[in-house]
N, CA, C and O atoms as a GROMACS GRO file, in nm:
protein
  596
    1UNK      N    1   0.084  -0.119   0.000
    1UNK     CA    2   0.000   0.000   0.000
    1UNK      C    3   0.088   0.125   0.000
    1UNK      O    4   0.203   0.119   0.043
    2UNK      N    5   0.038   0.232  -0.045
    2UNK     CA    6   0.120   0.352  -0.051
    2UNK      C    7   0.096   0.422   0.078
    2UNK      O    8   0.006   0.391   0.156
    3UNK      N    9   0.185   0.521   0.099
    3UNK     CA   10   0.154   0.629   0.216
    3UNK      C   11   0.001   0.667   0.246
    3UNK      O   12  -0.074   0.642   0.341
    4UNK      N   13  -0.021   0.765   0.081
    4UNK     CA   14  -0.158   0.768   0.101
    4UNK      C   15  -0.247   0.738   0.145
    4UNK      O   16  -0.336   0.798   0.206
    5UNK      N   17  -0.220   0.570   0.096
    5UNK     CA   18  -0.373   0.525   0.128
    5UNK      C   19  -0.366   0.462   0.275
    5UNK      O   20  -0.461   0.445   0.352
    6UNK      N   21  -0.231   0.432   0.297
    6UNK     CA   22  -0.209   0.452   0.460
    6UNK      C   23  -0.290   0.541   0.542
    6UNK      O   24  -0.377   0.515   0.626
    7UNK      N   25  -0.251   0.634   0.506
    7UNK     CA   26  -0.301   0.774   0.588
    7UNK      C   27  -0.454   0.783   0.534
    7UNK      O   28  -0.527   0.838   0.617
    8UNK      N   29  -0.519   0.743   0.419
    8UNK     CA   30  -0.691   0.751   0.394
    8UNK      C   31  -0.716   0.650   0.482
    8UNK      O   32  -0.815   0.682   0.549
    9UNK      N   33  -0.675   0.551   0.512
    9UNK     CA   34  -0.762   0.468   0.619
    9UNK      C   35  -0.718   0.489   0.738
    9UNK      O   36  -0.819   0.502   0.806
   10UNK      N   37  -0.616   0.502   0.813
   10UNK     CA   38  -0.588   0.585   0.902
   10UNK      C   39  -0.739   0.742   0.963
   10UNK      O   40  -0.773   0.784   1.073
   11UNK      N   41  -0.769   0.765   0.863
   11UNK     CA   42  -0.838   0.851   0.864
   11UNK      C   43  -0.962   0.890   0.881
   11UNK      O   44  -1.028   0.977   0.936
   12UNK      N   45  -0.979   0.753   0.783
   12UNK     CA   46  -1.080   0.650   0.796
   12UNK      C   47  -1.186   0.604   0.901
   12UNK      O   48  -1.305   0.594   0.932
   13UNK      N   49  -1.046   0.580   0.934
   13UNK     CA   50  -1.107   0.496   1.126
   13UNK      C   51  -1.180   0.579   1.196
   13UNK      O   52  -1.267   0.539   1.274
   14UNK      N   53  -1.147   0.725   1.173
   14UNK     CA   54  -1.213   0.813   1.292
   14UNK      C   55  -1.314   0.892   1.222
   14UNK      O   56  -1.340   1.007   1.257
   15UNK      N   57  -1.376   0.828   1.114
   15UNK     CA   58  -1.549   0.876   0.980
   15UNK      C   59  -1.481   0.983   0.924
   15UNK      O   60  -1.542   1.030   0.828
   16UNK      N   61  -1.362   1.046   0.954
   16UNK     CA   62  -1.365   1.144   0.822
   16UNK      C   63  -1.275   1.066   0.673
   16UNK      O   64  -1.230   0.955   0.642
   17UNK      N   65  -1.285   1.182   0.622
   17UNK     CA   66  -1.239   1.145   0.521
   17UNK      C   67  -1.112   1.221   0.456
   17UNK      O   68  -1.066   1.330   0.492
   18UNK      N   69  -1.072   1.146   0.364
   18UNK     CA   70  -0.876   1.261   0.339
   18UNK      C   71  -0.928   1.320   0.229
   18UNK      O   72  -0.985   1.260   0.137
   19UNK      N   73  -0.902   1.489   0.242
   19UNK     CA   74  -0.926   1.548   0.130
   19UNK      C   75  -0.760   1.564   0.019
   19UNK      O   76  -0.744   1.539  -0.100
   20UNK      N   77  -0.692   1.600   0.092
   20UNK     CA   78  -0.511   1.602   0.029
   20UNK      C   79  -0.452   1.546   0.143
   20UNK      O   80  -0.508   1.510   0.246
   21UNK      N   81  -0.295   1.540   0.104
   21UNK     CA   82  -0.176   1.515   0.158
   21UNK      C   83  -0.115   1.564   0.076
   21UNK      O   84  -0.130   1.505  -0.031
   22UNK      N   85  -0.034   1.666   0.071
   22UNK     CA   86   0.110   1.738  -0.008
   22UNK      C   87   0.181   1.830   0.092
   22UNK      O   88   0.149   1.891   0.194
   23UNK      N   89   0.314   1.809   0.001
   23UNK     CA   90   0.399   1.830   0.082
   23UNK      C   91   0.449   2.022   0.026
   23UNK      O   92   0.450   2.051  -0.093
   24UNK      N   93   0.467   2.075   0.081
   24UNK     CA   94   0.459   2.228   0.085
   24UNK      C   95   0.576   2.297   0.150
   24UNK      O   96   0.627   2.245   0.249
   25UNK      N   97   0.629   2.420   0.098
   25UNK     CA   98   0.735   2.452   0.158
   25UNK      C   99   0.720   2.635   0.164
   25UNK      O  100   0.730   2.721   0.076
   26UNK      N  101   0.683   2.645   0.357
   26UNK     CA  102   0.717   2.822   0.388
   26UNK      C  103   0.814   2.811   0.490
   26UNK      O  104   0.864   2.733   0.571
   27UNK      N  105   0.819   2.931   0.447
   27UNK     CA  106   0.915   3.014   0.526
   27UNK      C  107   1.043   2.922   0.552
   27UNK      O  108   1.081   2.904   0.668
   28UNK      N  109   1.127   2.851   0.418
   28UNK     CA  110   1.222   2.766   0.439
   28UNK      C  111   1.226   2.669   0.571
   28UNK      O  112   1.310   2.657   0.660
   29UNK      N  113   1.071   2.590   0.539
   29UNK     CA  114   1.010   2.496   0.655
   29UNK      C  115   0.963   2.350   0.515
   29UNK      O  116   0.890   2.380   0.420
   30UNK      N  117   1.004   2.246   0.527
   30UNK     CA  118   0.896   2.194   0.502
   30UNK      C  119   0.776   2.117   0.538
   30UNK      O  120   0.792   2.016   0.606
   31UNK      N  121   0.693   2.142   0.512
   31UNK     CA  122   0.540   2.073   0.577
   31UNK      C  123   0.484   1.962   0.507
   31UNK      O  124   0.455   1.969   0.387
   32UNK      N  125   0.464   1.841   0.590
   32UNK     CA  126   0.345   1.768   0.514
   32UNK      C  127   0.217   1.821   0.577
   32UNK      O  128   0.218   1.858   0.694
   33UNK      N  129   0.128   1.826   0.518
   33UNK     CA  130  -0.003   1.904   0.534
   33UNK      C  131  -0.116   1.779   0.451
   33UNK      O  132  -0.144   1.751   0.334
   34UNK      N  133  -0.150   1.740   0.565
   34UNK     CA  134  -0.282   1.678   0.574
   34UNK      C  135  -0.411   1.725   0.569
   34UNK      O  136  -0.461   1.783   0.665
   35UNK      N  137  -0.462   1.708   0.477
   35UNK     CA  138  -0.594   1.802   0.482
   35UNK      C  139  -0.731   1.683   0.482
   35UNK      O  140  -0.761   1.600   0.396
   36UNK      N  141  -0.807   1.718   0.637
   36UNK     CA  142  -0.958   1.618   0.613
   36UNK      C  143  -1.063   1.658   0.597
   36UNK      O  144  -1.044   1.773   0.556
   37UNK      N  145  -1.184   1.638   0.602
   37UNK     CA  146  -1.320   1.666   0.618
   37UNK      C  147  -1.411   1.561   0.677
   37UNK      O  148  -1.384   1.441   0.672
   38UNK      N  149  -1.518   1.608   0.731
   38UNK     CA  150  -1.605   1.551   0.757
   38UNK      C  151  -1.694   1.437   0.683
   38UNK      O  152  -1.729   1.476   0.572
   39UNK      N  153  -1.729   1.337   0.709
   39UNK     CA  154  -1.805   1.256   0.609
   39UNK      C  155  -1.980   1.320   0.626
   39UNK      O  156  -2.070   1.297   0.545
   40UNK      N  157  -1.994   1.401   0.748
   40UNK     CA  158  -2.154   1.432   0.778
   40UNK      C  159  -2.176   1.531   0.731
   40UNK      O  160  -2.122   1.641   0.738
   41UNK      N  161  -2.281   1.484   0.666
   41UNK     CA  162  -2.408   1.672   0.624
   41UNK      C  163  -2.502   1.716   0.716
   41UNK      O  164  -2.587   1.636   0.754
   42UNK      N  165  -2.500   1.839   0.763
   42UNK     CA  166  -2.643   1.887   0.834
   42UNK      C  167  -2.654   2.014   0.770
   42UNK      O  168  -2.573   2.099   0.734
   43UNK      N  169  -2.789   2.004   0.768
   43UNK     CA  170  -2.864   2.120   0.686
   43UNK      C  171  -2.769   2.127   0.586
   43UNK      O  172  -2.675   2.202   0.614
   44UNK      N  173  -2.762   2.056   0.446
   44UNK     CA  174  -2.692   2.030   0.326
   44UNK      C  175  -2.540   2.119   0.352
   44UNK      O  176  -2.488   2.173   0.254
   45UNK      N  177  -2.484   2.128   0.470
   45UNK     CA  178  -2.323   2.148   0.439
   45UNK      C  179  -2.245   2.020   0.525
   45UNK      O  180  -2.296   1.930   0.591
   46UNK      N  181  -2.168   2.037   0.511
   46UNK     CA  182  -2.064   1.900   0.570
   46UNK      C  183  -2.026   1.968   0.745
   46UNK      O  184  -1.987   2.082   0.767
   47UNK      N  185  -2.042   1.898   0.815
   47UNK     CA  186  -1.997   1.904   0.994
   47UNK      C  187  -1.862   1.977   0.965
   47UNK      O  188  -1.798   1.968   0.860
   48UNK      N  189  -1.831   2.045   1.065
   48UNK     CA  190  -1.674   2.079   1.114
   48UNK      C  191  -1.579   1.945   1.152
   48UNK      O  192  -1.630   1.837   1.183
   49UNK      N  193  -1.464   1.962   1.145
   49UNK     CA  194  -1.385   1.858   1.230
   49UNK      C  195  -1.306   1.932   1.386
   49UNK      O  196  -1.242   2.037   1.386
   50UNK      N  197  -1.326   1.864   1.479
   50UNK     CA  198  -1.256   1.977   1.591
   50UNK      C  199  -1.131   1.966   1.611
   50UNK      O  200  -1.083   1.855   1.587
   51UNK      N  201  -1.059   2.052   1.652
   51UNK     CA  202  -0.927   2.079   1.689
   51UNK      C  203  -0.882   1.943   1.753
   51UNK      O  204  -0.772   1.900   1.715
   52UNK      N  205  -0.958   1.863   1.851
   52UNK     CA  206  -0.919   1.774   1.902
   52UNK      C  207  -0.925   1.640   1.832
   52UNK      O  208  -0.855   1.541   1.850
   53UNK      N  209  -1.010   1.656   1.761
   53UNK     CA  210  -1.039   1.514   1.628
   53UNK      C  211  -0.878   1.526   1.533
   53UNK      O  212  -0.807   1.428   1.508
   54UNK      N  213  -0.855   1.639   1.502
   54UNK     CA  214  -0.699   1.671   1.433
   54UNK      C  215  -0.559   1.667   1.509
   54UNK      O  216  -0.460   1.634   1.443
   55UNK      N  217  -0.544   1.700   1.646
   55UNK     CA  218  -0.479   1.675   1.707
   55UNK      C  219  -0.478   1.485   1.690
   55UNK      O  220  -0.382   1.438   1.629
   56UNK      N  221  -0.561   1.409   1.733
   56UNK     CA  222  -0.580   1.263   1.737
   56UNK      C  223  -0.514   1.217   1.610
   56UNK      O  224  -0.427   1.130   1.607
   57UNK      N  225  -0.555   1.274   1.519
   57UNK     CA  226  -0.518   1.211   1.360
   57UNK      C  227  -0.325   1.234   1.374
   57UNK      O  228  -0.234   1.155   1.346
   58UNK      N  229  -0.322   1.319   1.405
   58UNK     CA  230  -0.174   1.380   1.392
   58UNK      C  231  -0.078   1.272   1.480
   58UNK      O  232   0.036   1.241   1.444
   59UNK      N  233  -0.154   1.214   1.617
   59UNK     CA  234  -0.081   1.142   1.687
   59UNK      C  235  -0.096   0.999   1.606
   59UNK      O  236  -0.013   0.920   1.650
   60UNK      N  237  -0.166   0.948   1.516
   60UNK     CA  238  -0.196   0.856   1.439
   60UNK      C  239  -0.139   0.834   1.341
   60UNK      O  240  -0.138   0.721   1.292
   61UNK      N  241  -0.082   0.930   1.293
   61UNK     CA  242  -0.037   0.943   1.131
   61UNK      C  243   0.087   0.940   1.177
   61UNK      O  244   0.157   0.865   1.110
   62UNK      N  245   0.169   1.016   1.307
   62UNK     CA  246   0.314   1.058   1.319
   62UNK      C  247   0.398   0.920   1.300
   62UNK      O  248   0.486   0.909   1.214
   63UNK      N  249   0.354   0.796   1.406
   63UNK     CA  250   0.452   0.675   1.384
   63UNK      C  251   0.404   0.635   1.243
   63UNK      O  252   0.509   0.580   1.209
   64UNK      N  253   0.328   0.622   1.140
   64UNK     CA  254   0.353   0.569   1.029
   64UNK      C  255   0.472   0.666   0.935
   64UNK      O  256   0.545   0.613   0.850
   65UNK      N  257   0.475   0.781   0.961
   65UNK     CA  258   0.564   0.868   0.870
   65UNK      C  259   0.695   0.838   0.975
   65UNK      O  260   0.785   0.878   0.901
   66UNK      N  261   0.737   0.812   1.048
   66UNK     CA  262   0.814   0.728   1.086
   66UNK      C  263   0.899   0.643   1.057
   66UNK      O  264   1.012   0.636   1.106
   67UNK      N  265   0.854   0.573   0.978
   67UNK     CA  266   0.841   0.426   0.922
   67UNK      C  267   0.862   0.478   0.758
   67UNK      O  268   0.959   0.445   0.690
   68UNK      N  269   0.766   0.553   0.717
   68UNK     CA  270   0.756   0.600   0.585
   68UNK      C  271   0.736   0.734   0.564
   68UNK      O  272   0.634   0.797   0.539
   69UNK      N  273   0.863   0.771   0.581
   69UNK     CA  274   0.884   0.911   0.569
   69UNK      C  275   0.842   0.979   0.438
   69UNK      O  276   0.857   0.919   0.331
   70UNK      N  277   0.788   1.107   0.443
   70UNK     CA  278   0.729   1.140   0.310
   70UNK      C  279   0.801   1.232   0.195
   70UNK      O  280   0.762   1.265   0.083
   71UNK      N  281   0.937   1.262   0.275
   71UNK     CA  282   1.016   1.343   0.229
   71UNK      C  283   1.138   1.310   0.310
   71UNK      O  284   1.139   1.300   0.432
   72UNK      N  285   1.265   1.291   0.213
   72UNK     CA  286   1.353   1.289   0.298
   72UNK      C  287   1.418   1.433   0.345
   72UNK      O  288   1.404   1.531   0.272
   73UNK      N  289   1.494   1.442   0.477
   73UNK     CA  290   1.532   1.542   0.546
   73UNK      C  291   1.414   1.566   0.665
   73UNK      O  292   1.344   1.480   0.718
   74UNK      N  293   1.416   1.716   0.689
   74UNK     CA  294   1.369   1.743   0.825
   74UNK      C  295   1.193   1.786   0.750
   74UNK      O  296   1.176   1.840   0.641
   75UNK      N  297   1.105   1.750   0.828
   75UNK     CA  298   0.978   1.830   0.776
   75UNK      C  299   0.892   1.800   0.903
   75UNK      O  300   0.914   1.723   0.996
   76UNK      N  301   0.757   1.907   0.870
   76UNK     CA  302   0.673   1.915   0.971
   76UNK      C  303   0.538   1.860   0.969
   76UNK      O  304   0.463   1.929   0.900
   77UNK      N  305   0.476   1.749   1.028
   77UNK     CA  306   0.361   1.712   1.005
   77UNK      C  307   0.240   1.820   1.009
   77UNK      O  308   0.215   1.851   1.126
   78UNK      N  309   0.180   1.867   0.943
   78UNK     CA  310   0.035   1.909   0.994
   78UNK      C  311  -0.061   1.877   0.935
   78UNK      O  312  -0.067   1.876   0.812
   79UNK      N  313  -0.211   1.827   1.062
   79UNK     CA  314  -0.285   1.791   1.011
   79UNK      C  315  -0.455   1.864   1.065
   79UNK      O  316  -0.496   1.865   1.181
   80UNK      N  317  -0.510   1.906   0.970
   80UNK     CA  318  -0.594   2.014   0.967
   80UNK      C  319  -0.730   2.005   0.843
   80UNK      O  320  -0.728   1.928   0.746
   81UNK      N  321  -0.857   2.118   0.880
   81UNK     CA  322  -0.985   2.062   0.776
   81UNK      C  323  -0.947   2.116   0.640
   81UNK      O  324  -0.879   2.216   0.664
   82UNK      N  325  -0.953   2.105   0.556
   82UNK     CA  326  -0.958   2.125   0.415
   82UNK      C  327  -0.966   2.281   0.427
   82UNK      O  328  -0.889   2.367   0.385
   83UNK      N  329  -1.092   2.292   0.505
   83UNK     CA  330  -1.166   2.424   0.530
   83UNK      C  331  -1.287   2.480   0.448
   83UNK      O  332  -1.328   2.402   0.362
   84UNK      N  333  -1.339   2.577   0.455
   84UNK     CA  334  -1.424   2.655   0.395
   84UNK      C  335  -1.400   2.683   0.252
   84UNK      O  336  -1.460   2.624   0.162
   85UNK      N  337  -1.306   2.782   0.232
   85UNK     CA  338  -1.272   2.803   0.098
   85UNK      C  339  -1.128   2.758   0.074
   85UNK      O  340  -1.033   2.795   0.144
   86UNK      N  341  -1.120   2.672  -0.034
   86UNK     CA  342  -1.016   2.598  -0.076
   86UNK      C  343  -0.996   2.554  -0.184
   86UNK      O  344  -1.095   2.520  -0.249
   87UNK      N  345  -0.858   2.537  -0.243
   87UNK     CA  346  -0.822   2.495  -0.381
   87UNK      C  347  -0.898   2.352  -0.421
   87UNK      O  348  -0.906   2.252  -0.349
   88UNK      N  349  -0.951   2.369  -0.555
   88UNK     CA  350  -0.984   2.242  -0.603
   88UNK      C  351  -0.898   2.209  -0.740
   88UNK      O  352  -0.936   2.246  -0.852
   89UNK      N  353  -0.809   2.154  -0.723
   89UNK     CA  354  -0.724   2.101  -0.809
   89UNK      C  355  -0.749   1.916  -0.881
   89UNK      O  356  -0.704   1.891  -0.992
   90UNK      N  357  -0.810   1.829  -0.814
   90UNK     CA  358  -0.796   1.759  -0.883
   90UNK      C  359  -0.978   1.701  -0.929
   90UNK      O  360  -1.064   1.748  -0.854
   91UNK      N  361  -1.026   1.612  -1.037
   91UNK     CA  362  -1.184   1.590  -0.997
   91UNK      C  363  -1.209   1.524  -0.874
   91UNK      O  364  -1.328   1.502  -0.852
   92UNK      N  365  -1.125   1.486  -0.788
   92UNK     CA  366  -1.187   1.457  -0.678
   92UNK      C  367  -1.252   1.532  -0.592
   92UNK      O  368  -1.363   1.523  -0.539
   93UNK      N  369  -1.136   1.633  -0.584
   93UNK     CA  370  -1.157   1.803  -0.485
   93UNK      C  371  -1.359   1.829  -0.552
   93UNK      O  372  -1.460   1.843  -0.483
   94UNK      N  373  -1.343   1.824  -0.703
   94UNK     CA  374  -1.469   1.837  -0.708
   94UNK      C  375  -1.617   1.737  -0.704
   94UNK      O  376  -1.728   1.755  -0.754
   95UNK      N  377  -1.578   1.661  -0.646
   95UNK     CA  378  -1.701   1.541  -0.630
   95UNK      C  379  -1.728   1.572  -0.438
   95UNK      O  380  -1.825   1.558  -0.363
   96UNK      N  381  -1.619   1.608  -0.424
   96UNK     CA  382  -1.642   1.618  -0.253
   96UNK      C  383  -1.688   1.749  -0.258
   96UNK      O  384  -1.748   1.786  -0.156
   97UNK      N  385  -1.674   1.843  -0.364
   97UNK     CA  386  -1.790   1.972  -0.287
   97UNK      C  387  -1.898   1.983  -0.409
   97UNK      O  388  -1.882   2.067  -0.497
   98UNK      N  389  -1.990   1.909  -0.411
   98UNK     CA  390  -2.075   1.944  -0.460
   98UNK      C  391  -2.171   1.948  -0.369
   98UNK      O  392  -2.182   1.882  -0.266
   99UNK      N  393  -2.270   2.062  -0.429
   99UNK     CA  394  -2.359   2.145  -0.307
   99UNK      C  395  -2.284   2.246  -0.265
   99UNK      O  396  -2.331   2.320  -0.179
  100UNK      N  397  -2.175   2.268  -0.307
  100UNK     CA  398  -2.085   2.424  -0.222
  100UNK      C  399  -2.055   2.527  -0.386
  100UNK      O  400  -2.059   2.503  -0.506
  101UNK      N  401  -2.030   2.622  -0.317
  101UNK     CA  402  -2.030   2.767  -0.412
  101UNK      C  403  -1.892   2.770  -0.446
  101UNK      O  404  -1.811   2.764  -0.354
  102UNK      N  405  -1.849   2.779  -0.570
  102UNK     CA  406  -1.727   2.708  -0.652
  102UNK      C  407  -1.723   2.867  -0.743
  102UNK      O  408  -1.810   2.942  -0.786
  103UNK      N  409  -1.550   2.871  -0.743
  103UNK     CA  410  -1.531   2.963  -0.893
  103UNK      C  411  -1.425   2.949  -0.948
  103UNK      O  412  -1.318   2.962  -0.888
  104UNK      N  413  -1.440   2.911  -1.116
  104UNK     CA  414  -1.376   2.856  -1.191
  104UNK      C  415  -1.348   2.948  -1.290
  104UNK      O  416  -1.433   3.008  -1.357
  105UNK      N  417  -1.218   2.961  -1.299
  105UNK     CA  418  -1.148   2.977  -1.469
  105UNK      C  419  -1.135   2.887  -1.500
  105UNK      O  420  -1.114   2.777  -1.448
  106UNK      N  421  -1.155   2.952  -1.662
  106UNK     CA  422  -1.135   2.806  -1.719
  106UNK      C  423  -1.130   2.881  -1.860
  106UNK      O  424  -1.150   3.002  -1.871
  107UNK      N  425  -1.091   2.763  -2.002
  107UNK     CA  426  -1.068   2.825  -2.134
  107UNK      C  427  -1.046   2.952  -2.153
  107UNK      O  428  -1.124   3.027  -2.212
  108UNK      N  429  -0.920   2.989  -2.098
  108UNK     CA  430  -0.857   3.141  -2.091
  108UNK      C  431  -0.886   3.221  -1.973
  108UNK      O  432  -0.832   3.221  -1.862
  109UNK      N  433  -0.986   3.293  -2.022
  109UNK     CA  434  -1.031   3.423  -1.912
  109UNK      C  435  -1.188   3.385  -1.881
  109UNK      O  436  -1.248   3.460  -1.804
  110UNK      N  437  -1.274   3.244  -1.951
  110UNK     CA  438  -1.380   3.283  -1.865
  110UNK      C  439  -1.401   3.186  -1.744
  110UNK      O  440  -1.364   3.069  -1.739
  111UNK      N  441  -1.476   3.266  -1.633
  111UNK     CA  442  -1.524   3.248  -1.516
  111UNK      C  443  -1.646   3.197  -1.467
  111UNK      O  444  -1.737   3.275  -1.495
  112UNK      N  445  -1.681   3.102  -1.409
  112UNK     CA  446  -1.803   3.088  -1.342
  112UNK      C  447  -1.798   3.108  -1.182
  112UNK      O  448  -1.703   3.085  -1.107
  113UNK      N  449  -1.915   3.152  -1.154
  113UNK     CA  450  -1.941   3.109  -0.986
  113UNK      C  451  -2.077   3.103  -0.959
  113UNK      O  452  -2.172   3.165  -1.007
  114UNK      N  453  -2.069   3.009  -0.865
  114UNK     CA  454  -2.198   2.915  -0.852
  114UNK      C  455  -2.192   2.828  -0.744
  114UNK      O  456  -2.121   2.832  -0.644
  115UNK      N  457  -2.312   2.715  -0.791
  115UNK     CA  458  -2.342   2.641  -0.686
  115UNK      C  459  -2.263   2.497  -0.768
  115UNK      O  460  -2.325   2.472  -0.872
  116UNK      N  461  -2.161   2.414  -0.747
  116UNK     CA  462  -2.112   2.258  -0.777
  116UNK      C  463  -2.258   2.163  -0.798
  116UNK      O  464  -2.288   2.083  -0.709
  117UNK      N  465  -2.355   2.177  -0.931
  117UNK     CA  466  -2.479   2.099  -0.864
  117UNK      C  467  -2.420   1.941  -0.937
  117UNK      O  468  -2.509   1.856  -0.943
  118UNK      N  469  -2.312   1.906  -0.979
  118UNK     CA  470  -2.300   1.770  -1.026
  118UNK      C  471  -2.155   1.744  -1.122
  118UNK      O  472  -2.115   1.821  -1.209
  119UNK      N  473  -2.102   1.641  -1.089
  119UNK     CA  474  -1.973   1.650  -1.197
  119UNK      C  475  -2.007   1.474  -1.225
  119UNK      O  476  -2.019   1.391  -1.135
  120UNK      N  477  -2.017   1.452  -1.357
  120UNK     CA  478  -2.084   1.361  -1.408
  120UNK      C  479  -1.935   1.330  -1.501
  120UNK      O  480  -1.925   1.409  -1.595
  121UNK      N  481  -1.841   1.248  -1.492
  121UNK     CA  482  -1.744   1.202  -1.594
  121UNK      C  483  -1.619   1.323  -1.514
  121UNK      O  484  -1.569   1.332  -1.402
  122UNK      N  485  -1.608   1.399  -1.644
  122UNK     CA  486  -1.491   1.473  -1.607
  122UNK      C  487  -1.570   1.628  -1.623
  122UNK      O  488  -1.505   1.732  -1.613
  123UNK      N  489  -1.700   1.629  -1.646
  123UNK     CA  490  -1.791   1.741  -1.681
  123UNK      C  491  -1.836   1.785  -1.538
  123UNK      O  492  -1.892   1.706  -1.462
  124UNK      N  493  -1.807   1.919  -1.505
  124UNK     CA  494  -1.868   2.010  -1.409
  124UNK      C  495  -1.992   2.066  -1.421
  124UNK      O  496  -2.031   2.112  -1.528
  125UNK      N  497  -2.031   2.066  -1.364
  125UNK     CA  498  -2.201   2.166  -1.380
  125UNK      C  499  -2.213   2.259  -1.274
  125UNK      O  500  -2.214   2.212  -1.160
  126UNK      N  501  -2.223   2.390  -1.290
  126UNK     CA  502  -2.244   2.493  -1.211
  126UNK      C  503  -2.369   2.554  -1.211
  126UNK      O  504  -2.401   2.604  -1.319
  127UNK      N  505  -2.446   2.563  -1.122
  127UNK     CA  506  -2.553   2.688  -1.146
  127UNK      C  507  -2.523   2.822  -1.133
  127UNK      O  508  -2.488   2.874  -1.027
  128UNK      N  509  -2.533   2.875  -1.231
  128UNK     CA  510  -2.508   3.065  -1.214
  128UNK      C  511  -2.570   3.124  -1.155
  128UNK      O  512  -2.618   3.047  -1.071
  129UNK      N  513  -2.618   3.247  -1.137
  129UNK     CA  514  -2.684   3.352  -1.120
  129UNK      C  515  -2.800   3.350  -1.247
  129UNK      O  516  -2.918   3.359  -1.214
  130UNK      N  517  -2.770   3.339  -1.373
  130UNK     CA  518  -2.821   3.302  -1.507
  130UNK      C  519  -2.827   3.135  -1.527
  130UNK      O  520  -2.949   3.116  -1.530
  131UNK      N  521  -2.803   3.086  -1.533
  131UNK     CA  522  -2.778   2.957  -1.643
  131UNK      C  523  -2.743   2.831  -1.582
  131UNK      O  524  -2.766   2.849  -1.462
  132UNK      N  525  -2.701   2.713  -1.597
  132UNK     CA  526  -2.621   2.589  -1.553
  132UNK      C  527  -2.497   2.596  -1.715
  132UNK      O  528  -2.522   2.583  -1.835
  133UNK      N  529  -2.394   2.618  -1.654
  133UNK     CA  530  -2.279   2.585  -1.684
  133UNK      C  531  -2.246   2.453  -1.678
  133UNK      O  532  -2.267   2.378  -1.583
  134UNK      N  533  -2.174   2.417  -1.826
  134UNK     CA  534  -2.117   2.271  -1.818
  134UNK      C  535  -1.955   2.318  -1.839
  134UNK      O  536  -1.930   2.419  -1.905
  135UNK      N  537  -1.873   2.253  -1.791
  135UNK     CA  538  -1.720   2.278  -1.765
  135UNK      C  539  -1.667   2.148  -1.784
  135UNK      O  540  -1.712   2.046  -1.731
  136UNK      N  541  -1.573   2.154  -1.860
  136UNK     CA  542  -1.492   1.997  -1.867
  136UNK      C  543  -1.366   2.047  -1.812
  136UNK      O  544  -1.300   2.148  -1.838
  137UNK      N  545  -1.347   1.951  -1.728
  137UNK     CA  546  -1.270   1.959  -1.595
  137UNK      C  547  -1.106   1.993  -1.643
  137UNK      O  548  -1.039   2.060  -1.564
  138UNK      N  549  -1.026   1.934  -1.808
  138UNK     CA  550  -0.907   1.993  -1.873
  138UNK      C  551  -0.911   2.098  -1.906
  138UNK      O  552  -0.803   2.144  -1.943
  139UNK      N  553  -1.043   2.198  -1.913
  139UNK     CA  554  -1.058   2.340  -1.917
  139UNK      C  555  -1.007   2.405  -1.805
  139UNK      O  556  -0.967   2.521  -1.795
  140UNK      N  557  -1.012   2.316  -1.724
  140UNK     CA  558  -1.019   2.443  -1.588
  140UNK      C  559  -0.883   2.531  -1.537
  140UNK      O  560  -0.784   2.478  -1.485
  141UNK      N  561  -0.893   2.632  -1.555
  141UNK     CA  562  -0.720   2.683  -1.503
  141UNK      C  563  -0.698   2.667  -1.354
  141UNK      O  564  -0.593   2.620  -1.312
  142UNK      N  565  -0.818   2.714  -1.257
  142UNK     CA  566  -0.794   2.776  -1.107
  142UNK      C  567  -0.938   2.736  -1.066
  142UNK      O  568  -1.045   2.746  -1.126
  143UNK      N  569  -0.918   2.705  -0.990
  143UNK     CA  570  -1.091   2.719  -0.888
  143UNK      C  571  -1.081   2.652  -0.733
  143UNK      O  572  -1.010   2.561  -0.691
  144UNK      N  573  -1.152   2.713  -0.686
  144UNK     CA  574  -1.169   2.712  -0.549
  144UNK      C  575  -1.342   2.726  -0.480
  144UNK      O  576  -1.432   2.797  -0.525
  145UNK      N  577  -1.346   2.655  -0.387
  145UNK     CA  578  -1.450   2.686  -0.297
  145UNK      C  579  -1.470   2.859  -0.288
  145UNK      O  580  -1.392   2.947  -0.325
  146UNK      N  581  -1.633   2.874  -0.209
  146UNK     CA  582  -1.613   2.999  -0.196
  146UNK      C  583  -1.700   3.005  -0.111
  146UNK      O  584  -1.800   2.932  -0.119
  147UNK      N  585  -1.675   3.123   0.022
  147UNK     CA  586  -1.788   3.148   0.121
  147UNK      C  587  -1.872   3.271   0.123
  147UNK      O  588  -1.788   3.350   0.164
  148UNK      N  589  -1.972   3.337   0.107
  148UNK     CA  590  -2.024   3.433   0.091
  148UNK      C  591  -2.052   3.501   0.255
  148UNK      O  592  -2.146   3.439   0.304
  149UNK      N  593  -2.023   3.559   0.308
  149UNK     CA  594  -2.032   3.636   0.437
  149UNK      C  595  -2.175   3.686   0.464
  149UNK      O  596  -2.200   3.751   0.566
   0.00000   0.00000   0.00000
């Protein structure tokens, strides 16, 4: 088995679910950065995960990177929720937020933002303000979640 999927069932165990694992580099630090979410919906958004549910994962995950280090040299585990607004880079990122308010470039300069109502293949569907947008997912330049205040 790979790291990954180490760490998805690892993750597993305690109902959430792994949104990423990559490895990232500030402030001449490097980080593995674990990112989870919730598997529960109430009132159609997904539960929080608490500080203490992430702390737990972190003591869970540390002896396997141990063992299977994810980078060689010095680096820093962290493990934390996806969050609110966040990069969606691969079609997975977009199957896990559908039902959430998404904005996409894509084929150059144009933009959608909307509601994620379905990604069917590699095809996105957005509801606009106007219209349902279809998006094929090799179009896409940038997109991210989005929270409206």
């Amino acid at each position: 088995m790979s790291l990954q999927s180490d760490i998805e069932s690892i993750v597993k165990s305690v109902d959430l679910e792994l949104y990423d694992a990559v490895i990232v580099s500030e402030n001449d630090e490097t980080i593995y950065r674990v990112s989870v979410m919730s598997t529960e919906v109430e009132d159609g958004k997904r539960k929080g995960v608490s500080l203490d549910t992430c702390v737990e994962l972190t003591h869970m995950i540390s002896p396997l990177l141990d063992v299977t280090p994810p980078v060689s040299g010095d680096y820093r585990l962290e493990v934390g929720t996806a969050g609110i607004e966040r990069k969606l880079t691969n079609i997975g990122h977009f199957k896990k937020s559908v039902g959430e308010k998404v904005s996409v470039l894509y084929s150059g300069k144009e933009k959608a933002r909307g509601v994620l109502k379905k990604v069917e293949g590699s095809a996105l569907f957005i509801e606009t303000a106007d219209d349902t947008v279809e998006i094929e997912f090799n179009d896409v330049i940038k997109a991210k979640t989005y929270f409206e205040w």
